[in-house]
VOKETI-103651 format. One record per residue: x, y, z of N, C-alpha, C in turn; residue in three letters. Coordinates in steps of 0.02 Angstrom, whole numbers, padded with zeros to 5 digits, always signed. Layout:
<pts>
XYZXYZXYZALA;...
</pts>
This chain:
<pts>
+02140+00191+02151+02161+00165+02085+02166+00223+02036UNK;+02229+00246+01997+02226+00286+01952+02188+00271+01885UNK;+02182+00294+01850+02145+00285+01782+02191+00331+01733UNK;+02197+00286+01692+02242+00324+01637+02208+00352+01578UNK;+02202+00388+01548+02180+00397+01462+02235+00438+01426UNK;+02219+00394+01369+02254+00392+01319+02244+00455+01250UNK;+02257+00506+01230+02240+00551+01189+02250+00502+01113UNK;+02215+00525+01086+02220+00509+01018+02236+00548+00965UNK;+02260+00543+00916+02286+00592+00866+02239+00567+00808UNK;+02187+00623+00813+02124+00627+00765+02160+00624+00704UNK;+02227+00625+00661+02250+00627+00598+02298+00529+00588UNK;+02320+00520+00617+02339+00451+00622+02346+00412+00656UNK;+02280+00432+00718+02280+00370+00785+02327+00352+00835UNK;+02379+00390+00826+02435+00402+00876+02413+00417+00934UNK;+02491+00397+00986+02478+00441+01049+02493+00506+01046UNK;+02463+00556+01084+02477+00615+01099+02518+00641+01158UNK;+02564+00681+01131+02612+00726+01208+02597+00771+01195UNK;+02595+00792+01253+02597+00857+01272+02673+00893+01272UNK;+02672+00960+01234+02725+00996+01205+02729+01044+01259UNK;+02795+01056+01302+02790+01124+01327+02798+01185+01318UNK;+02848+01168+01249+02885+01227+01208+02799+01243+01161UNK;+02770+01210+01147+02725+01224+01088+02654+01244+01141UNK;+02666+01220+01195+02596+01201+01234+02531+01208+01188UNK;+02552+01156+01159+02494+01102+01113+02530+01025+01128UNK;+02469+00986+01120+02463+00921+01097+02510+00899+01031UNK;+02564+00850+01030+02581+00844+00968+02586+00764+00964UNK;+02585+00757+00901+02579+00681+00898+02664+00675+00860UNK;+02683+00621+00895+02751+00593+00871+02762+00546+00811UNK;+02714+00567+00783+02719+00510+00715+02703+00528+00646UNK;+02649+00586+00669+02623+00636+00603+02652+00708+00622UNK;+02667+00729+00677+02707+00779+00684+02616+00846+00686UNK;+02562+00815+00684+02514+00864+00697+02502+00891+00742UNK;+02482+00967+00774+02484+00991+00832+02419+01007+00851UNK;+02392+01004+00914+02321+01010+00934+02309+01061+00985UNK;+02265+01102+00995+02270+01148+01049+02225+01114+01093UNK;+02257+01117+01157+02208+01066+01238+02130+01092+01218UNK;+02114+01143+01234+02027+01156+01231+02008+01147+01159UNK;+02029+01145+01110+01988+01103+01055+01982+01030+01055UNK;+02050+00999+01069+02030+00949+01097+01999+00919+01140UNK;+02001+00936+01209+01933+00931+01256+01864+00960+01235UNK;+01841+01007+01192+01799+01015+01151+01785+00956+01116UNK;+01847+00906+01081+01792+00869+01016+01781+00790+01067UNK;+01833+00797+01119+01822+00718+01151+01741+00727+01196UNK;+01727+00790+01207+01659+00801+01231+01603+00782+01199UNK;+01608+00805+01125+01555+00790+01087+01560+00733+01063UNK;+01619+00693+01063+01636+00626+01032+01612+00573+01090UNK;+01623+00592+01149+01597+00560+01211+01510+00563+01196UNK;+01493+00611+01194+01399+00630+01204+01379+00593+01147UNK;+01397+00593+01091+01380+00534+01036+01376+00470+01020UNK;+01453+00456+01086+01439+00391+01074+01434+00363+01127UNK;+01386+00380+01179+01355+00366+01241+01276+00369+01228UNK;+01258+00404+01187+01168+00397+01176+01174+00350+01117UNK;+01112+00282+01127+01106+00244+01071+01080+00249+01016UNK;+01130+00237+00958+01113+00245+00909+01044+00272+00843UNK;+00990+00201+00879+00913+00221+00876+00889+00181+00931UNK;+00833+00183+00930+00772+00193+00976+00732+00140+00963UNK;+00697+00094+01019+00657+00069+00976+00583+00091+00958UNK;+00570+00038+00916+00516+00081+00847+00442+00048+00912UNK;+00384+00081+00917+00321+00056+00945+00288+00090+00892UNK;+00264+00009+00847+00243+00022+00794+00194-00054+00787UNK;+00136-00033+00737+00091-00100+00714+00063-00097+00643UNK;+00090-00136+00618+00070-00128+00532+00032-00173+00515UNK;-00006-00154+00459-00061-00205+00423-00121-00216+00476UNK;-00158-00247+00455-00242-00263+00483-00275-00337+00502UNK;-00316-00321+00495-00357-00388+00517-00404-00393+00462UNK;-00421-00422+00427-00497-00442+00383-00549-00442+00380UNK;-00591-00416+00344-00647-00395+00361-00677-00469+00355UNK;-00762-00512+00374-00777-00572+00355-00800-00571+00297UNK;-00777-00626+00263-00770-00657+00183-00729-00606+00133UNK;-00675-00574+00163-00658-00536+00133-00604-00578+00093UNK;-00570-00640+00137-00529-00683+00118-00548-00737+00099UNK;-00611-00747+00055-00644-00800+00051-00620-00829-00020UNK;-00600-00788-00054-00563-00803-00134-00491-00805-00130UNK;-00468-00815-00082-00388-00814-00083-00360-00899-00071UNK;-00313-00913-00078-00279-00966-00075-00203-00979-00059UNK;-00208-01030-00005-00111-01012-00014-00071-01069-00039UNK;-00019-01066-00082+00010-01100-00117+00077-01087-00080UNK;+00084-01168-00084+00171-01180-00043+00200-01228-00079UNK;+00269-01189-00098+00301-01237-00110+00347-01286-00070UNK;+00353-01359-00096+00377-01407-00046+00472-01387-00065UNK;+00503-01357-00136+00565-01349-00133+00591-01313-00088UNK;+00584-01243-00090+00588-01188-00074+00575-01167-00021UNK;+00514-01180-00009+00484-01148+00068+00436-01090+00053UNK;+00431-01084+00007+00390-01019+00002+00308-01028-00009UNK;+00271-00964+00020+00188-00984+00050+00176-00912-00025UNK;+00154-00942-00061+00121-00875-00117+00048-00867-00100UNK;+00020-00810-00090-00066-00818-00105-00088-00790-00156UNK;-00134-00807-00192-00170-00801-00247-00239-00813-00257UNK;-00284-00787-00293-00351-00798-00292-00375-00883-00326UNK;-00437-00894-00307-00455-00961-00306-00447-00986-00400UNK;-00469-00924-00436-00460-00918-00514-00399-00937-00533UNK;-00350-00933-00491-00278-00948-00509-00253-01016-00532UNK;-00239-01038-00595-00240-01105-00616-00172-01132-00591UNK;-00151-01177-00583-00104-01232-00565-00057-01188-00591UNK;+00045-01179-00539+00068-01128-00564+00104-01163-00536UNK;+00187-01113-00541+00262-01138-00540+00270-01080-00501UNK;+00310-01097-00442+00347-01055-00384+00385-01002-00435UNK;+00368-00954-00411+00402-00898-00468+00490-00877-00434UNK;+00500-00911-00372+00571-00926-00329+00615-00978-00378UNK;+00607-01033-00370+00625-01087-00378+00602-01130-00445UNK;+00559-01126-00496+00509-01152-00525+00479-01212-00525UNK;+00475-01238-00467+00459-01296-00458+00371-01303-00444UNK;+00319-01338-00432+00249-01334-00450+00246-01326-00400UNK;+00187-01286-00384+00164-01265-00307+00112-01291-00304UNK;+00103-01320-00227+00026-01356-00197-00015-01310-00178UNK;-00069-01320-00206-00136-01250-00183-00138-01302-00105UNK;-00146-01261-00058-00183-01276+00019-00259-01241+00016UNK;-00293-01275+00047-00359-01245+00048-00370-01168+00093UNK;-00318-01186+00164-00345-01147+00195-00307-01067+00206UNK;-00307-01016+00210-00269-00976+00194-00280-00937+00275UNK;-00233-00929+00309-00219-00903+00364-00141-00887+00386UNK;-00153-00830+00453-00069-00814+00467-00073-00758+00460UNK;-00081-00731+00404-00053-00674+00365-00099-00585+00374UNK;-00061-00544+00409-00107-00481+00416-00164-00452+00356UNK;-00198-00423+00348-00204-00384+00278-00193-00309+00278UNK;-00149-00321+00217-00088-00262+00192-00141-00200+00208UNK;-00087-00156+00219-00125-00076+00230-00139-00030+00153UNK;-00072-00059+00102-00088-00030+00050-00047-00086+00000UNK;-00059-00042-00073-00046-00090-00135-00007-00030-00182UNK;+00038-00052-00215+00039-00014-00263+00040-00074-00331UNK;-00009-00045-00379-00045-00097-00423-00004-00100-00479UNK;+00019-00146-00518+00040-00171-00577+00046-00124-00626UNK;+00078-00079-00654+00039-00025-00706+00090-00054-00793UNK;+00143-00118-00777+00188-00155-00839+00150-00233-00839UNK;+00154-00244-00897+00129-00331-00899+00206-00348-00921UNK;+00166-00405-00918+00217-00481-00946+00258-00458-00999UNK;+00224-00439-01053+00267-00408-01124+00315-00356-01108UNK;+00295-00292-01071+00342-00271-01039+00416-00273-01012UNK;+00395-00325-00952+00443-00371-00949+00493-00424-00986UNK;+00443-00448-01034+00494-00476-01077+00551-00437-01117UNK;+00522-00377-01150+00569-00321-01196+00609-00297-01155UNK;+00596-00303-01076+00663-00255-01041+00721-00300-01023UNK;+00715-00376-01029+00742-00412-01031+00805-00425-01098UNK;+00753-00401-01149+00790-00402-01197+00835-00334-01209UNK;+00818-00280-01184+00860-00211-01175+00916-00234-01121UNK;+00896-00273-01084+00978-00261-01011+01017-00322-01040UNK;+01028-00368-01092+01061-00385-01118+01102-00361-01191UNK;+01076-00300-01196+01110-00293-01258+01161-00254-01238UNK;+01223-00258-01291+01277-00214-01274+01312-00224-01214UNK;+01294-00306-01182+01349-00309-01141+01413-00350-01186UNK;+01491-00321-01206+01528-00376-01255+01548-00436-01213UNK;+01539-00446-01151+01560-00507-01121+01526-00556-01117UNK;+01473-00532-01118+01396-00596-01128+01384-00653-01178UNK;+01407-00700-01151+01421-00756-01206+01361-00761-01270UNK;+01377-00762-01341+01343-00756-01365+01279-00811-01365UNK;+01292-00856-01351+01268-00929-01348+01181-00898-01305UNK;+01208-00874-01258+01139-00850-01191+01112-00786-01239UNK;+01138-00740-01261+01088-00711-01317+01067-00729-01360UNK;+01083-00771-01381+01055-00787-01452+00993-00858-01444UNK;+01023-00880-01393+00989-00945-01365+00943-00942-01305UNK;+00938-00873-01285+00904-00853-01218+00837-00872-01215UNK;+00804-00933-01181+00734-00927-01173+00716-00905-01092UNK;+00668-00877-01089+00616-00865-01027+00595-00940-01010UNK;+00617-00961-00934+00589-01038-00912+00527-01022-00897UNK;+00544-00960-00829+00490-00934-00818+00478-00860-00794UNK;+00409-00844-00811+00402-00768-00769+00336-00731-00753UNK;+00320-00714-00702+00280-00707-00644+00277-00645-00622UNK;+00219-00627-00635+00199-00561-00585+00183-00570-00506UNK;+00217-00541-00464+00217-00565-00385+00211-00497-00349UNK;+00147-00500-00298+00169-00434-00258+00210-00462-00215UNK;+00265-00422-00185+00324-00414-00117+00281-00402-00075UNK;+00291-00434-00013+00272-00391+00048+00330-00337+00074UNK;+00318-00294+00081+00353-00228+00109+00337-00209+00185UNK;+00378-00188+00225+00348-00147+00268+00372-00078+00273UNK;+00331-00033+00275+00348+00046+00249+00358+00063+00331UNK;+00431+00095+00324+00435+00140+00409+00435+00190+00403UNK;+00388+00233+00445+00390+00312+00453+00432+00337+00529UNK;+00484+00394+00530+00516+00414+00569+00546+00482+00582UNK;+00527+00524+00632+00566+00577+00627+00624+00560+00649UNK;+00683+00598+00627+00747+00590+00648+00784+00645+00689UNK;+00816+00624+00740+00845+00702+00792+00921+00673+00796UNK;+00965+00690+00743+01023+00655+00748+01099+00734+00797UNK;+01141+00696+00804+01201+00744+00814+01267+00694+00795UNK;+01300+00713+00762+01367+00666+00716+01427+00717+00705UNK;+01468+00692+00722+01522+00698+00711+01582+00668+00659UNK;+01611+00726+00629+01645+00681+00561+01728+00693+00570UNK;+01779+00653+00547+01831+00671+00528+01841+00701+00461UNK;+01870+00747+00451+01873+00780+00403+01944+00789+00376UNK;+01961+00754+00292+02036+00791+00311+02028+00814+00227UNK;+02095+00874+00199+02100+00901+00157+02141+00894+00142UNK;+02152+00889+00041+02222+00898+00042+02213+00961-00037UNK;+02272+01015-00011+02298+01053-00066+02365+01043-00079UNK;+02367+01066-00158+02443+01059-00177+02447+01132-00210UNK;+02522+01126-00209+02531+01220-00238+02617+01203-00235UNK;+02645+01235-00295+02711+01240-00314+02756+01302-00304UNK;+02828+01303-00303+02843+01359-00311+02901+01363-00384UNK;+02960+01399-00387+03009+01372-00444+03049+01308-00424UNK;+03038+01277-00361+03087+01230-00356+03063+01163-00335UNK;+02988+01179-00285+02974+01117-00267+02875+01118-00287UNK;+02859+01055-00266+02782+01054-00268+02784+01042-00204UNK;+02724+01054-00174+02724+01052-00115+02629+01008-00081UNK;+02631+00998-00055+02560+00941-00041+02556+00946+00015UNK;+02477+00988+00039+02473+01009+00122+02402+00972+00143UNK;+02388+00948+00206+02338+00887+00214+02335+00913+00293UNK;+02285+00940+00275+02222+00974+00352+02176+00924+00361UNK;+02167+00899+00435+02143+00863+00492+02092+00910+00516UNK;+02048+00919+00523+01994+00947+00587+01925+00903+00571UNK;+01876+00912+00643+01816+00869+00650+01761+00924+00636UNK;+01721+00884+00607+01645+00911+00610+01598+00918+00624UNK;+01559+00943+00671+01503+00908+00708+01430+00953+00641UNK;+01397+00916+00655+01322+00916+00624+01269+00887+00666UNK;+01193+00941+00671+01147+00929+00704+01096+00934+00656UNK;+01045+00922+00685+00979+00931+00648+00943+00890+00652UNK;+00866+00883+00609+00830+00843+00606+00784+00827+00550UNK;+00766+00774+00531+00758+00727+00468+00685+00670+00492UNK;+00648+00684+00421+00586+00643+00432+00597+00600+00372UNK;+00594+00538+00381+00573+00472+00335+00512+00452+00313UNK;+00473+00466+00248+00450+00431+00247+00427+00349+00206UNK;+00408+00292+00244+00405+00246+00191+00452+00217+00179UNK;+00519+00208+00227+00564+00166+00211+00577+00108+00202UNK;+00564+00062+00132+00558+00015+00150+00602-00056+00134UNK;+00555-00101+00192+00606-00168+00217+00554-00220+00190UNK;+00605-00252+00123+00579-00347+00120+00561-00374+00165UNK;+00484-00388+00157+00485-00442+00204+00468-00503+00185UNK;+00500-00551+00139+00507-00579+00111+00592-00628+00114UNK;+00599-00681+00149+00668-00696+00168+00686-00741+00097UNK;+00649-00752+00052+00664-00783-00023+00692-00715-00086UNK;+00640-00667-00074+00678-00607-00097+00751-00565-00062UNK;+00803-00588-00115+00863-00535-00091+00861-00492-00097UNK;+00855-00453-00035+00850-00395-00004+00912-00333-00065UNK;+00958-00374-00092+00995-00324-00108+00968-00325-00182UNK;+00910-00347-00204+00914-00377-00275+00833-00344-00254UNK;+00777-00346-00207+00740-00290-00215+00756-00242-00201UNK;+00814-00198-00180+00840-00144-00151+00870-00092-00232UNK;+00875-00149-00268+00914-00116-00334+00842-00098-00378UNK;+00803-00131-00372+00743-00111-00419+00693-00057-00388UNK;+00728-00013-00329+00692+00052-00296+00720+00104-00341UNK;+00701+00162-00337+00640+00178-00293+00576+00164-00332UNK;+00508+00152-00281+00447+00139-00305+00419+00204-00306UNK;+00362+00238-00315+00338+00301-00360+00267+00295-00283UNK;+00277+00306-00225+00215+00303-00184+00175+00356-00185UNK;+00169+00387-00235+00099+00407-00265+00053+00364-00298UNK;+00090+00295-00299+00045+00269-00312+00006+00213-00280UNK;+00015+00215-00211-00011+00185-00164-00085+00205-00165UNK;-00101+00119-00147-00167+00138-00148-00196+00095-00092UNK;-00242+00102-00051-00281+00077+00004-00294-00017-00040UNK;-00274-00059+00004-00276-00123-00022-00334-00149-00003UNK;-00342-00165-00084-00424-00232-00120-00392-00287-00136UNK;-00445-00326-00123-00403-00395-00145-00408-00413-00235UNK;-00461-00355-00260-00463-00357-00346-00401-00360-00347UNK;-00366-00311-00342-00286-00291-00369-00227-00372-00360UNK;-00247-00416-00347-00213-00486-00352-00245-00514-00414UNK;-00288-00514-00430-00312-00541-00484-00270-00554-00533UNK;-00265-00615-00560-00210-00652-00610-00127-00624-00575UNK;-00107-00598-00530-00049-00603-00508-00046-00653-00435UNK;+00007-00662-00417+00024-00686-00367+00053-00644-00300UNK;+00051-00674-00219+00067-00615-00176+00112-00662-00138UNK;+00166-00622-00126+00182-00680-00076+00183-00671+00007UNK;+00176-00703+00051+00181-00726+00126+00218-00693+00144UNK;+00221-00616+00184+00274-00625+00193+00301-00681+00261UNK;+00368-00673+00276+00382-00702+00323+00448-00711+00380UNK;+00461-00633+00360+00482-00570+00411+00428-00524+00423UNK;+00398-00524+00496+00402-00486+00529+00408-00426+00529UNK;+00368-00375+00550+00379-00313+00549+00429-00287+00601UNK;+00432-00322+00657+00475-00335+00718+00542-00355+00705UNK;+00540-00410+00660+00620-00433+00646+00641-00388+00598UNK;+00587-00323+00551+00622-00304+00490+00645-00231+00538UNK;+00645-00222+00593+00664-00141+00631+00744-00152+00622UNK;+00775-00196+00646+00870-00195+00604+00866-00168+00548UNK;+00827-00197+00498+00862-00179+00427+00806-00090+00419UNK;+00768-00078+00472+00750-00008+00446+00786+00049+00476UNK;+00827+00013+00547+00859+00067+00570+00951+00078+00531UNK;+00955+00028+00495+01019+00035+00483+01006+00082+00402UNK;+00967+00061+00374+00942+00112+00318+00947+00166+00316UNK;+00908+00193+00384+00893+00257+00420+00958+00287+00450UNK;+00994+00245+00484+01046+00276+00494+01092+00291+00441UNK;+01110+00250+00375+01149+00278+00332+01110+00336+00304UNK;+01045+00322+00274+01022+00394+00251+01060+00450+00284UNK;+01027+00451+00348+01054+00527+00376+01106+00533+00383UNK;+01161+00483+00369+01246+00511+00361+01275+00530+00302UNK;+01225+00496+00275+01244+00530+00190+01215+00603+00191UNK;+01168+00614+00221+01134+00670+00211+01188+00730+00243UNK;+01194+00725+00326+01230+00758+00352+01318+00767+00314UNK;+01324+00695+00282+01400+00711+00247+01376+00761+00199UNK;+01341+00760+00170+01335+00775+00089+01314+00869+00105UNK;+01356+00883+00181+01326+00968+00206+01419+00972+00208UNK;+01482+00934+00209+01528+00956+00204+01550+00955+00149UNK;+01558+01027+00121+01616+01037+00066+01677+01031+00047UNK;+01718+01043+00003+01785+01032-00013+01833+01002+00032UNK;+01811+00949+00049+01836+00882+00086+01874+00826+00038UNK;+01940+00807+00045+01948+00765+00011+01932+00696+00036UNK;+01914+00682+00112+01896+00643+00128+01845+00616+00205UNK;+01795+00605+00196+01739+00630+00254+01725+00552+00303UNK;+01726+00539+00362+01698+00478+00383+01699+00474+00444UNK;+01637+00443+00486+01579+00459+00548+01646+00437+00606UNK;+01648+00486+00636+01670+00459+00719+01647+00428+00760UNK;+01572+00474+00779+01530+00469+00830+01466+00500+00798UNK;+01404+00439+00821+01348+00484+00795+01286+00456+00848UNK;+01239+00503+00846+01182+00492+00897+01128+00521+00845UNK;+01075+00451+00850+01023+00445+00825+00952+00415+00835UNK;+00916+00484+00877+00868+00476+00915+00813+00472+00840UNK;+00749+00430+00882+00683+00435+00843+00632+00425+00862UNK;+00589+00461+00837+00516+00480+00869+00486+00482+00820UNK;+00393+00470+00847+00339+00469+00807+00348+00400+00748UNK;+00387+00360+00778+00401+00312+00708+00300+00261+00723UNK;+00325+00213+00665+00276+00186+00650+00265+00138+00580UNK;+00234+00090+00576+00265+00059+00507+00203+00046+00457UNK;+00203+00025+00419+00150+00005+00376+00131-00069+00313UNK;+00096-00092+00329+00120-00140+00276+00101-00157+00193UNK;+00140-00148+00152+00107-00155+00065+00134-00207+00026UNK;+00120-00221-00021+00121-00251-00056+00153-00217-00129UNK;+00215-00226-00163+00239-00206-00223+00253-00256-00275UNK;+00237-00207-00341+00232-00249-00379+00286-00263-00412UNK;+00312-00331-00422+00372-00361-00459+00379-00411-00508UNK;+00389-00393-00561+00410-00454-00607+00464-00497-00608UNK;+00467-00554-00605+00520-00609-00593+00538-00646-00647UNK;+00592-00634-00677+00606-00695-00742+00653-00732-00715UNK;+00642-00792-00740+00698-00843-00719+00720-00880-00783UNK;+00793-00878-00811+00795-00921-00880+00864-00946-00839UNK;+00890-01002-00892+00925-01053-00855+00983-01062-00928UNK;+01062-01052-00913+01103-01065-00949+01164-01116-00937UNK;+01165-01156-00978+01225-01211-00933+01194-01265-00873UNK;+01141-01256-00869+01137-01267-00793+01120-01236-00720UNK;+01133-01184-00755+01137-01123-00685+01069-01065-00713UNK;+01036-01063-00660+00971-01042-00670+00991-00961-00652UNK;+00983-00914-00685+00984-00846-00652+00903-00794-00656UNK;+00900-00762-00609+00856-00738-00600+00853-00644-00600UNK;+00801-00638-00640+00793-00543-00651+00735-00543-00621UNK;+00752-00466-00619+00691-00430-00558+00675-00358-00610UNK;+00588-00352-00625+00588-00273-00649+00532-00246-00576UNK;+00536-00183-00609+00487-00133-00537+00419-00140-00582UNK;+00371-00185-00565+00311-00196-00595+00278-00101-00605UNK;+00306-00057-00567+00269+00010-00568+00328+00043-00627UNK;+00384+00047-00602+00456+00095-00659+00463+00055-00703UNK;+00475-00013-00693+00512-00050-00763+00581-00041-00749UNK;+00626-00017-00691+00684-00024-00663+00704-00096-00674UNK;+00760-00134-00709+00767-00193-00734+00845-00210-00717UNK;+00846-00274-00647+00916-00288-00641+00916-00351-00638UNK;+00970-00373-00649+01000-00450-00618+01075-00465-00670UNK;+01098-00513-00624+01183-00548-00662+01170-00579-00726UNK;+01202-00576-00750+01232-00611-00807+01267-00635-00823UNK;+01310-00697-00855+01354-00734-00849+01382-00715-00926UNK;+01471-00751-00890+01527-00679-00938+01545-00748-00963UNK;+01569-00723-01043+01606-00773-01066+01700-00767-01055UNK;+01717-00807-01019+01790-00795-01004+01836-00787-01056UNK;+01803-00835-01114+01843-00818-01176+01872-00741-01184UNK;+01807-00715-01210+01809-00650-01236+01843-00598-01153UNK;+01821-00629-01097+01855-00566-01038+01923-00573-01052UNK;+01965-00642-01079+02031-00613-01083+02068-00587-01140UNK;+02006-00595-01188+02035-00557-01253+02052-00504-01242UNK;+01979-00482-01202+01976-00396-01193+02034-00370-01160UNK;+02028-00409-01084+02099-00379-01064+02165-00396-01088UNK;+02170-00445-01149+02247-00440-01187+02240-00395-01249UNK;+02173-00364-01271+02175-00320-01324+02198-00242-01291UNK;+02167-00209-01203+02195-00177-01190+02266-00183-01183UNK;+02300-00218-01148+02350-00227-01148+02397-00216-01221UNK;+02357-00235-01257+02410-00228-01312+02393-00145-01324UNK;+02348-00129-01339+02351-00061-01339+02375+00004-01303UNK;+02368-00020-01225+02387+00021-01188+02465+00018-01186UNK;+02502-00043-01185+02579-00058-01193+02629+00006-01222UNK;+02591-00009-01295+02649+00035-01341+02628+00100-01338UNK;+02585+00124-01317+02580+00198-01290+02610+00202-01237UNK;+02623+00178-01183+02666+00182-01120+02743+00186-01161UNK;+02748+00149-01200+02819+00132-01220+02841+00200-01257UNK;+02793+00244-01280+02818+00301-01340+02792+00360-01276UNK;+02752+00358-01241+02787+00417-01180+02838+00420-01139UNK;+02860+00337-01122+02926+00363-01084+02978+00353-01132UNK;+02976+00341-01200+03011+00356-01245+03029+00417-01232UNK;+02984+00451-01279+02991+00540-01288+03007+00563-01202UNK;+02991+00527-01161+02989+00592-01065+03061+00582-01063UNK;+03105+00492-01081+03178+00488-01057+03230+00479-01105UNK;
</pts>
């Protein structure tokens, strides 16, 4: 049985012939020319990259076991809307799902749950939170005035996240397409020239602390925006440090959270390895191999403030970094004013278009 392969034209995915007059590779569509041993050079390394898997898996064990009566003041609160298991100390008076706001049932018995390896502790209150609330609304002009001026807090809650922190060395080898473009004139024409070649990059990269929600009520992309956390200020976890806040359950897995730590890990180090090619007008991964060792995970607890206020009907929810004061979430646009805006540009931008190609024709 023969076996055929197909060359590729690393500049626009074409087939490749072979030229006898040029004896190079040329592609019939971009007209780019390739010399045979660079090319068997990059299909080598493009082959070896993308034949070893990606990552590795992690043999890793986070969080602990309890010391006795160490969990003797804790409590877990579930809500029946939502689904969500909060724990909190026994002092904790009758409270509202800081998810959903609906009232949460204290359960007596509190089990399941590892104990965290570390904490990083509250260092913003409530007031805090409230004023940064009032800073990420100002100065937006689309923000209906009605929700500023009328904005109340339904509710808001100090909650530790469960986190799981991954540690990893990294032994990557990647390969990039690379292409360039210069322009340069002479008296008659401009001229626009656009270079094709690959890049390979090696090396190796340590992580530490990367971390994954484990929390399937927290959006991952909505605690991802209120990083980075400051882990100097991790601290070996007491159960004082819950006191008058709330913690929640998590309920991912340190096991189910290895996807979302290896894909993390893998963009890191492509940004990293891109961010080693220069004067590129345009950079992006072929083939990459990304071994890891010494990994291992950890589990904490971060601190987050949750506001939830409700406009129209539609409840929206902010997130600050109980440690930075990093302060995000949506806001709802008044359509009125979005099409003013874009018919006030319009009007502005119009008659300036109209008085340059005036004066150009």
């Amino acid at each position: 049985m023969s076996i055929l392969q197909e060359n590729k034209c690393p500049s626009c995915g074409g087939g490749l012939n072979f030229d006898s007059g040029l004896q190079k590779l040329k592609c019939p569509y971009c007209d780019s020319e390739f010399d045979v041993e660079a090319m068997r050079a990059r299909d080598e390394v493009l082959n070896q990259t993308l034949e070893t898997p990606s990552v590795m898996d992690w043999e890793i064990h986070g969080g602990g076991q309890w010391a006795e009566g160490e969990k003797d003041n804790l409590c877990l609160y579930h809500c029946k809307s939502c689904g969500a298991e909060i724990v909190g100390d026994t002092n904790m008076a009758a409270t509202d799902c800081a998810y959903c706001g609906n009232t949460l049932i204290i359960m007596n018995q509190f089990s399941g749950m590892l104990k965290p390896d570390y904490v990083i502790p509250f260092q913003l209150n409530k007031e805090e939170a409230k004023k940064k609330l009032k800073e990420h609304v100002q100065g937006k002009r689309l923000l209906p005035k009605a929700f500023k001026d009328e904005n109340h807090i339904d509710e808001i809650k100090g909650i530790y996240v469960p986190f799981w922190l991954f540690n990893a060395d990294v032994d990557a080898d990647m390969l990039f397409k690379v292409t360039r473009v210069t322009t340069y004139s002479d008296a008659d024409y401009n001229y626009t020239k656009t270079s094709y070649y690959s890049a390979k990059r090696s090396g190796n990269v340590s992580f530490d602390s990367v971390p994954v929600d484990g929390s399937s009520k927290m959006a991952d992309d909505l605690m991802e925006a209120i990083e980075p956390f400051d882990l100097n200020g991790l601290q070996p976890f007491e159960t004082a440090y819950l006191a008058g806040y709330m913690a929640d359950k998590y309920d991912v897995n340190e096991e189910e959270s290895i996807t979302r730590a290896n894909d993390r890990i893998k963009k890191s180090t492509e940004e990293l390895f891109r961010a080693s090619i220069h004067n590129a007008t345009s950079v992006s991964v072929e083939g990459s191999s990304i071994r890891l060792s010494n990994s291992k995970a950890r589990y904490a607890l971060y601190p987050v403030w949750i506001l939830n206020t409700t406009y129209k009907g539609e409840k929206y929810t902010f997130a600050m970094n109980g440690q930075t004061g990093k302060f995000v979430g949506n806001l709802p646009m008044d359509k009125n004013r979005y099409w003013m805006y874009l018919c006030l540009r319009a009007g502005i931008i119009a008659p300036i278009a109209f008085l340059i190609s005036w004066f150009m024709f």
